[in-house]
C-alpha positions as CSV (number, residue, x, y, z in Angstrom):
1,X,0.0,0.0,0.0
2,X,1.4,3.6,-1.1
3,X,1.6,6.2,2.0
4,X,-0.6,9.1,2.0
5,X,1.8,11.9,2.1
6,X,-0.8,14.7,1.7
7,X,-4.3,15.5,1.2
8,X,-6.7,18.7,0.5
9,X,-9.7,18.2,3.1
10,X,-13.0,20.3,1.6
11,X,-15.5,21.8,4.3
12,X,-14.2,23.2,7.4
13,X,-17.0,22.2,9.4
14,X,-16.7,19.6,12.2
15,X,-16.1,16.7,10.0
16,X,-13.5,18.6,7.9
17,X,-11.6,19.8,11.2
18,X,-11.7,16.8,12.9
19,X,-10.3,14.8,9.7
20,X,-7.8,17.3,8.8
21,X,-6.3,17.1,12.7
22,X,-6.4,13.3,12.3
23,X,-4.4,13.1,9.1
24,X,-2.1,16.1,10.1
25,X,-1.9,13.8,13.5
26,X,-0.5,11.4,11.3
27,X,1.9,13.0,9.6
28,X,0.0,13.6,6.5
29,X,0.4,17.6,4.8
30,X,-2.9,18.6,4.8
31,X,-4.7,21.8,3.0
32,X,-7.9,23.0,4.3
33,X,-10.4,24.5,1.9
34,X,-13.4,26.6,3.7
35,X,-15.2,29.2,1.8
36,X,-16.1,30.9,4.6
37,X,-13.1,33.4,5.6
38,X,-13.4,32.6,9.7
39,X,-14.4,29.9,11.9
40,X,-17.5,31.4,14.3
41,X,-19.6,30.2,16.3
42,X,-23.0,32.6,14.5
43,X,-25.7,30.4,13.5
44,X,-27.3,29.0,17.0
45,X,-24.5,25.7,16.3
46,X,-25.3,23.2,18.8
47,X,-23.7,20.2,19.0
48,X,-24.2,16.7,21.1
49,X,-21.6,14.3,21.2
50,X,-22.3,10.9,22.0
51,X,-19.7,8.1,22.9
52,X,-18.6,7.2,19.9
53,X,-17.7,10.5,19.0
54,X,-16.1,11.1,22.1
55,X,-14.1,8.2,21.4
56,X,-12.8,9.4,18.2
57,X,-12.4,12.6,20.0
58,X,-10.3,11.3,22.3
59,X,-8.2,9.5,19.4
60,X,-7.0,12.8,18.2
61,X,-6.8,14.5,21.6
62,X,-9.9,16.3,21.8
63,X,-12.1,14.7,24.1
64,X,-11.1,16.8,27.3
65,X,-11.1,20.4,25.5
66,X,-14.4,19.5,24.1
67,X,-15.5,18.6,28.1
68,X,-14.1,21.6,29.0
69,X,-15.6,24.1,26.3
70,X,-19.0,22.0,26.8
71,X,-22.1,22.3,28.6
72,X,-23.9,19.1,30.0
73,X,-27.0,18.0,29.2
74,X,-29.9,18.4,31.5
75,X,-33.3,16.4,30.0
76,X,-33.9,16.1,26.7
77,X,-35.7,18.3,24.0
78,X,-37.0,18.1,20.7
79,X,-38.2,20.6,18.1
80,X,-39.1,20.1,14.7
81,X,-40.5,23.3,14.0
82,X,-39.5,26.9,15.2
83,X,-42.3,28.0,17.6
């Protein structure tokens, strides 16, 4: 099998950042491509990790920044529609 020795990762959303750390993690030269010109947190993002994400998380040495920036879930809600 040939080594990946770089890569160009499209999106600089969560998936995007988290597989561009991963490869860079792994020595791979890797170019982002966002078209946005800053990463902010606009937009009402939420996001809720679940153990398997947390997992991978921890793979790249996330997991505890993401505890730490994080707020923890008190019951559950649901909305479908904006009220």
């Amino acid at each position: 099998m040939t080594a990946i020795s770089s890569a160009v990762v499209v999106g600089g959303g969560i998936v995007g950042l988290v597989c561009a750390r991963a490869l860079a993690l792994r020595g791979v030269s890797v170019v982002l491509l966002e078209r946005k010109p800053a990463i902010t947190d606009e937009g009402g993002i939420g996001i809720g990790l679940q153990s398997n994400a947390m997992n991978a998380l921890e793979e790249i040495g996330l997991a505890q920044a993401c505890l730490e920036a994080g707020v923890p879930e008190i019951g559950r809600a649901s909305c479908r529609e904006r009220v």
